[in-house]
C-alpha positions as CSV (number, residue, x, y, z in Angstrom):
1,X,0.0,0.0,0.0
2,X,1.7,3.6,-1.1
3,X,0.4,6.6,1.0
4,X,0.5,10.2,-0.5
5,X,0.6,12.9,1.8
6,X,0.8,16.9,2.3
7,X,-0.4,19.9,3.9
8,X,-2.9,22.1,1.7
9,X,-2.8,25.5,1.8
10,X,-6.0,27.3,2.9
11,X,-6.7,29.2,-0.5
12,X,-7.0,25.4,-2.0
13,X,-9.0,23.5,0.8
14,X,-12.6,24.5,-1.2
15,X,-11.4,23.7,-4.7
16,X,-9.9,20.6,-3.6
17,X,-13.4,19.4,-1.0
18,X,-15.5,19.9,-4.3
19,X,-13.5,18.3,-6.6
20,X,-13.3,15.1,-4.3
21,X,-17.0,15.4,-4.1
22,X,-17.3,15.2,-7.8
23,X,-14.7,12.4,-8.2
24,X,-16.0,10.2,-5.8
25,X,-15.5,7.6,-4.8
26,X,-12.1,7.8,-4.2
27,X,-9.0,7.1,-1.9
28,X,-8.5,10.9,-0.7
29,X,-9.0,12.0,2.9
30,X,-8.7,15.5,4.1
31,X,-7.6,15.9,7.8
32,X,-7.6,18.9,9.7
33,X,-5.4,19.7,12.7
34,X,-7.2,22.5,15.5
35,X,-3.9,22.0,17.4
36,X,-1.3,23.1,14.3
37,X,-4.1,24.7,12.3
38,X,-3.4,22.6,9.4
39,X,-5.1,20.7,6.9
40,X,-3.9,17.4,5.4
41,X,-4.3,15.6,2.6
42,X,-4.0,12.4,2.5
43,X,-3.9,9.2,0.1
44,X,-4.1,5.6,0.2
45,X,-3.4,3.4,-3.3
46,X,-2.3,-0.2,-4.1
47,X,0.4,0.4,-6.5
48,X,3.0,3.6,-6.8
49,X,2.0,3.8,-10.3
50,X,-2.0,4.4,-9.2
51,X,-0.8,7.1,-6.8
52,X,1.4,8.9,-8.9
53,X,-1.6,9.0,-11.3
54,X,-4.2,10.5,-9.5
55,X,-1.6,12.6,-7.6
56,X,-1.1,13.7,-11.4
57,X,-5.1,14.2,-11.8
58,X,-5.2,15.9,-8.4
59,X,-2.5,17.8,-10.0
60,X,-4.0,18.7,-13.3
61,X,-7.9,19.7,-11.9
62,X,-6.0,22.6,-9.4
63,X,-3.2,23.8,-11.6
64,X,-0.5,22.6,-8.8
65,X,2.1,20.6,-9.2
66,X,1.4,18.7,-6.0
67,X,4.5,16.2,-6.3
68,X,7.0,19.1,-5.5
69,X,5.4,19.1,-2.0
70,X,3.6,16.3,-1.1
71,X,5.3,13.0,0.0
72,X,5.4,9.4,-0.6
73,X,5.6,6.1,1.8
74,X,5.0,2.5,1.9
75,X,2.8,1.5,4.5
76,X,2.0,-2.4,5.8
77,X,-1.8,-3.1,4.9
78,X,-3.1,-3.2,8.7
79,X,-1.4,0.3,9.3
80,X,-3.9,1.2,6.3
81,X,-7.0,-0.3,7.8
82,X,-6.0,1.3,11.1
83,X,-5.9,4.6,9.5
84,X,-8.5,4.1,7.7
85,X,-10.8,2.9,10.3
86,X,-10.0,6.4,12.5
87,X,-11.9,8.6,10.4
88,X,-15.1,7.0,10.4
89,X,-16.6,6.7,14.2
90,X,-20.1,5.9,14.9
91,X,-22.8,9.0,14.8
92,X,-26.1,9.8,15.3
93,X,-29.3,12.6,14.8
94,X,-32.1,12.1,17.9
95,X,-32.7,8.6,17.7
96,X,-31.1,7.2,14.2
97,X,-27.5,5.7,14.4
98,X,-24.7,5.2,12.0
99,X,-22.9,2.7,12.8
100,X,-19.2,1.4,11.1
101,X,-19.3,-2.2,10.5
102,X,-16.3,-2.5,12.4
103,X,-17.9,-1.1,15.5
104,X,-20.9,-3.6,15.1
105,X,-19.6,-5.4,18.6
106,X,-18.1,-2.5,20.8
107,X,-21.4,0.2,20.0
108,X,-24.6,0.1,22.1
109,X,-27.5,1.3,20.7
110,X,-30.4,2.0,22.9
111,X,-33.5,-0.3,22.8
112,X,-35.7,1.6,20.5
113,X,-33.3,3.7,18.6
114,X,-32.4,3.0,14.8
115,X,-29.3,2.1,13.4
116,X,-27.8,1.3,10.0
117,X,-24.7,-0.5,9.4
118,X,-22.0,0.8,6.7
119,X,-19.0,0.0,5.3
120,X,-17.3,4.1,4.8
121,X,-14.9,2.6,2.2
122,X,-16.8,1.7,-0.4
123,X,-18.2,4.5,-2.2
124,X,-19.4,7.9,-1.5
125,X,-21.9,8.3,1.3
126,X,-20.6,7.7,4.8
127,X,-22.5,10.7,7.0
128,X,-19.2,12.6,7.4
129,X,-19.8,15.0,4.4
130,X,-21.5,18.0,5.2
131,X,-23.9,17.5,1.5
132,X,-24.6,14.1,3.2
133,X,-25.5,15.5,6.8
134,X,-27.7,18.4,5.6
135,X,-30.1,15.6,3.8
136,X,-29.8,12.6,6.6
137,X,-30.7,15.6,9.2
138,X,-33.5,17.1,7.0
139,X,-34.9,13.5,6.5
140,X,-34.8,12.4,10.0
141,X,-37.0,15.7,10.7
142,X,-39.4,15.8,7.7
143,X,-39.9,12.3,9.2
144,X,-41.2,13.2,12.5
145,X,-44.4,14.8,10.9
146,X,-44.6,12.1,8.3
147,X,-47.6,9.6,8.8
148,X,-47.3,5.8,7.7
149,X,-49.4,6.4,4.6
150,X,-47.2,9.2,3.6
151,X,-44.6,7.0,3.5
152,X,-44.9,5.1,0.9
153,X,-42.1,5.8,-2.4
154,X,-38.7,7.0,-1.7
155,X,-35.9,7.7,-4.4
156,X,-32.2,8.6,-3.9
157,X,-30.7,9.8,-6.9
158,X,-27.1,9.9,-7.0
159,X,-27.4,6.9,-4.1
160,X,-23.4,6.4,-3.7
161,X,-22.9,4.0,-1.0
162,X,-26.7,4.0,-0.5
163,X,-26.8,5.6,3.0
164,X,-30.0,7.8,2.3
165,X,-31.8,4.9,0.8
166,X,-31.1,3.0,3.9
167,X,-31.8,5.3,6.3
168,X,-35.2,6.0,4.3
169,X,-36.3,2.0,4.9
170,X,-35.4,2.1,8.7
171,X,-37.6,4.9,9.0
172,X,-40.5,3.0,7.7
173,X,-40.9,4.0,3.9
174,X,-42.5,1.0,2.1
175,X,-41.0,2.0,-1.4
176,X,-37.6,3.1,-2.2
177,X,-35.4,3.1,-5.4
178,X,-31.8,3.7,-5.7
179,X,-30.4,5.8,-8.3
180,X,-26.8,5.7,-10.0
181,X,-25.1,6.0,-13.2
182,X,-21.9,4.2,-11.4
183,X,-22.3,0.1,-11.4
184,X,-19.5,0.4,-8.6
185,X,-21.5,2.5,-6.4
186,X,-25.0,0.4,-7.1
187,X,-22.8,-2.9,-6.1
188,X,-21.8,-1.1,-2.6
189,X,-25.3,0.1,-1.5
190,X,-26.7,-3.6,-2.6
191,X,-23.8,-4.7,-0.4
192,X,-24.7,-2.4,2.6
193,X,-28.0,-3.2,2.1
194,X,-27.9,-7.1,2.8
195,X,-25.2,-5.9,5.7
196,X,-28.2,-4.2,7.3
197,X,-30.7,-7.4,6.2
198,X,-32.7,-4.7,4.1
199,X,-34.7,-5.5,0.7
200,X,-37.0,-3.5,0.0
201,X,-34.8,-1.1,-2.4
202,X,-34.8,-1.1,-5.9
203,X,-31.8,-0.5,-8.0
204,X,-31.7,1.2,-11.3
205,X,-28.8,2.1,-13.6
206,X,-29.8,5.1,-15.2
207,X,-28.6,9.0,-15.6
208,X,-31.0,11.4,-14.1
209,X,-32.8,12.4,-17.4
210,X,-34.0,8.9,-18.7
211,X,-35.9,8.5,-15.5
212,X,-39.3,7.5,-16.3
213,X,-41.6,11.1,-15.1
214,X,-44.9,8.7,-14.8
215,X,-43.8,7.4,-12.0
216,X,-44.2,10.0,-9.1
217,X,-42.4,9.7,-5.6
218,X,-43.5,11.1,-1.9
219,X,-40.0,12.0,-1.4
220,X,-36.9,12.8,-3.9
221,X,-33.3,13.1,-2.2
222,X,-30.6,14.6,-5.1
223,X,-27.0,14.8,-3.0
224,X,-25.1,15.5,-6.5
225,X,-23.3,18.4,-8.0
226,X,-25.0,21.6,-8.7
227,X,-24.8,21.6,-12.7
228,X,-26.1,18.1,-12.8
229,X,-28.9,19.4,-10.1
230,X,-30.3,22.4,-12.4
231,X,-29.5,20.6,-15.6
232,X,-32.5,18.1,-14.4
233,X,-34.7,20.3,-12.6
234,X,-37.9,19.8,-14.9
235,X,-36.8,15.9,-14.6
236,X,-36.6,16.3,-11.1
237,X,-39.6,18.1,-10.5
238,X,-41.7,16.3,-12.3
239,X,-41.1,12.9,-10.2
240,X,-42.7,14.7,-7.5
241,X,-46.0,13.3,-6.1
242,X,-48.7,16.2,-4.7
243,X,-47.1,16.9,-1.3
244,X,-44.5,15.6,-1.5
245,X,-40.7,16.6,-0.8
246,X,-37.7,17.3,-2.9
247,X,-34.2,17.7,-1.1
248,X,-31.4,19.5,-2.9
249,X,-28.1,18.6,-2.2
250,X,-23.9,18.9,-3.3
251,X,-24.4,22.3,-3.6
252,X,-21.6,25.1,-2.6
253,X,-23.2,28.2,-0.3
254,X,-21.8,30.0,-3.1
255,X,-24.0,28.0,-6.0
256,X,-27.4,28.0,-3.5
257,X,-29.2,31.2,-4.4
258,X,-28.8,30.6,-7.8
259,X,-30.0,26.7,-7.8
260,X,-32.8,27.5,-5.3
261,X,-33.5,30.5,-7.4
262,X,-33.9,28.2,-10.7
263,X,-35.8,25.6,-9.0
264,X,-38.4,27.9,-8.2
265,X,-38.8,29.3,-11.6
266,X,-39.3,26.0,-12.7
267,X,-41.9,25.5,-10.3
268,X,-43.8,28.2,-11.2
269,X,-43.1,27.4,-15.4
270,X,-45.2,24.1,-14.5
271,X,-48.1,26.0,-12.7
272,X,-47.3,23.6,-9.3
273,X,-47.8,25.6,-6.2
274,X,-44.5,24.8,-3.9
275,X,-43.3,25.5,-0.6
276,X,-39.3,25.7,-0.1
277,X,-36.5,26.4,2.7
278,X,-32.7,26.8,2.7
279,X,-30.0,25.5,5.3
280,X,-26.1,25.6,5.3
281,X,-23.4,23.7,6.8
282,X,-20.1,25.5,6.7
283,X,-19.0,25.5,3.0
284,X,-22.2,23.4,1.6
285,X,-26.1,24.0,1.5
286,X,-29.3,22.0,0.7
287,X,-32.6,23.4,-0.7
288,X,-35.9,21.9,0.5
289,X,-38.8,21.9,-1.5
290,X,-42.9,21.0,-1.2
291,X,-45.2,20.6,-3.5
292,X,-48.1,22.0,-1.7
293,X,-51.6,20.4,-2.4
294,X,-54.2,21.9,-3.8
C-alpha cells in the first residue's frame, strides 16, 4: 500500500473538497489539525503507479504541481486499515444511528433507537460530508411529521454507498429506489443493504434524465453536484407526487441562491404551487422543496 501525503494550503481546501466530491468515490482523505491549524491531505493506493496517477489528476484539476510538496511512503496493509478505520466513528441525529461495521460489537444502541450498518470505504456516502448530513438531518426531521401512509415511495438519486436509501427504509418508507449511473456504487449500496438485512430497495442504472416522469415519488433526495442538479430540474420536479418533498443537495453556499432561485422558476413554469426552505453547513447548503396540495 503507497500513502500520499501533504499539507494544503487554505486558498485550496474549497477547490480541492468539491472536486473530491465530484470524483467520488475515491482514496482521498482530508484531515484537519485545530492544534497546528493545518489541513492534510492524504492518500491511500495499491500500486505507486495508481498514486502517482491520481496525484497527477489531483494535480492537473487545481493547476498545482502537487509532487514538489507532497510525499510518498510505503505502509503495511493493517497500518492502512487502522488509518483508515480512525476517520469513520459511529454518529447519530435524535434517535437514528450510524454505525461502522467495524464497530458492530463494541457500539450500544439503545433499545428503541435506529441504526444502519456501513462499510465508509466503499463509495461515497458515509455521514461525514456535510452534502450528506444536511439531507440525513432534514430527512430524519421531515420524518417526525410524516404519517405511515405518507410513506410510501422514496428515491435517492445519485445513491453512492446508498446511506440515504437505507436510512429511508429504517424509517419505515414501504417504497424506495436507488439511483446511480456508477455500477460500482450500485454494487456497494446492494452490499450495505444485505449488511443491514434490508430488501425492499430497488436499483436502477440510469442517468437522471431517462428517469421514467410517470412514476411519481413522496419523497426525492438529489446529493449531487450543482450543474447536474439544475441541468434536471424539470426531470426532477416532475417525479414529484402532490405533497411531497424534494431535497437538494452537493451544492456550494456559493452555488445555493442561484440553484434555489432556478428551481423555483421551474416550479412556477409548470403552474405547481411549492413551498421551499434553505440550510447551510459550513462550505455546503441543501434546498428543501414542497409541492403543496391543492
Amino acid at each position: 500500500m503507497i500513502k500520499i501525503f501533504g499539507d494544503l494550503k487554505d486558498n485550496l481546501l474549497d477547490l480541492i473538497e468539491e472536486i473530491l466530491y465530484e470524483i467520488s468515490p475515491h482514496n482521498w482523505i482530508i484531515n484537519y489539525s485545530h492544534v497546528n491549524k493545518t489541513t492534510l491531505l492524504e492518500g491511500y493506493f495499491k500500486t505507486e503507479r495508481e498514486a502517482d496517477r491520481e496525484l497527477k489528476k489531483l494535480s492537473e484539476l487545481t493547476n498545482t504541481k502537487f509532487s514538489d510538496t507532497f510525499s510518498k511512503i510505503i505502509i503495511h496493509d493493517e497500518d492502512w486499515k487502522n488509518s483508515y478505520k480512525k476517520h469513520f466513528k459511529p454518529w447519530k441525529i435524535d434517535k437514528f444511528h450510524w454505525i461502522p461495521i467495524w464497530c458492530k460489537e463494541t457500539y450500544s444502541v439503545p433499545k428503541d433507537d435506529l441504526k444502519i450498518f456501513l462499510d465508509p470505504g466503499m463509495a461515497f456516502g458515509t455521514g461525514s460530508h456535510e452534502t450528506t448530513k444536511l439531507c440525513l438531518e432534514m430527512l430524519v426531521s421531515i420524518n417526525n411529521h410524516l404519517s405511515c401512509d405518507e410513506k410510501q415511495t422514496f428515491i435517492d438519486v445519485g445513491t453512492g454507498s446508498g446511506i440515504l436509501a437505507l436510512t429511508a427504509s429504517e424509517l419505515g418508507f414501504k417504497k424506495i429506489w436507488s439511483v446511480d449511473n456508477d455500477e460500482i456504487a450500485l454494487k456497494v449500496s446492494k452490499v450495505n443493504a444485505d449488511m443491514n438485512s434490508i430488501d425492499n430497495i430497488k436499483y436502477i442504472s440510469s442517468d437522471i434524465q431517462n428517469l421514467d416522469d410517470t412514476q411519481k415519488y413522496g419523497f426525492i433526495v438529489a446529493n449531487i453536484q450543482a450543474d447536474i442538479l439544475k441541468k434536471n430540474a424539470h426531470q426532477l420536479i416532475k417525479l414529484m407526487d402532490t405533497g411531497g418533498y424534494l431535497l437538494l443537495s452537493g451544492i456550494l453556499v456559493s452555488e445555493n441562491d442561484t440553484i434555489h432561485t432556478h428551481y423555483e422558476e421551474v416550479f412556477k413554469s409548470l403552474n405547481k404551487q411549492f413551498l421551499s426552505k434553505k440550510r447551510t453547513m459550513n462550505e455546503w447548503s441543501l434546498s428543501e422543496f414542497q409541492l403543496v396540495r391543492n
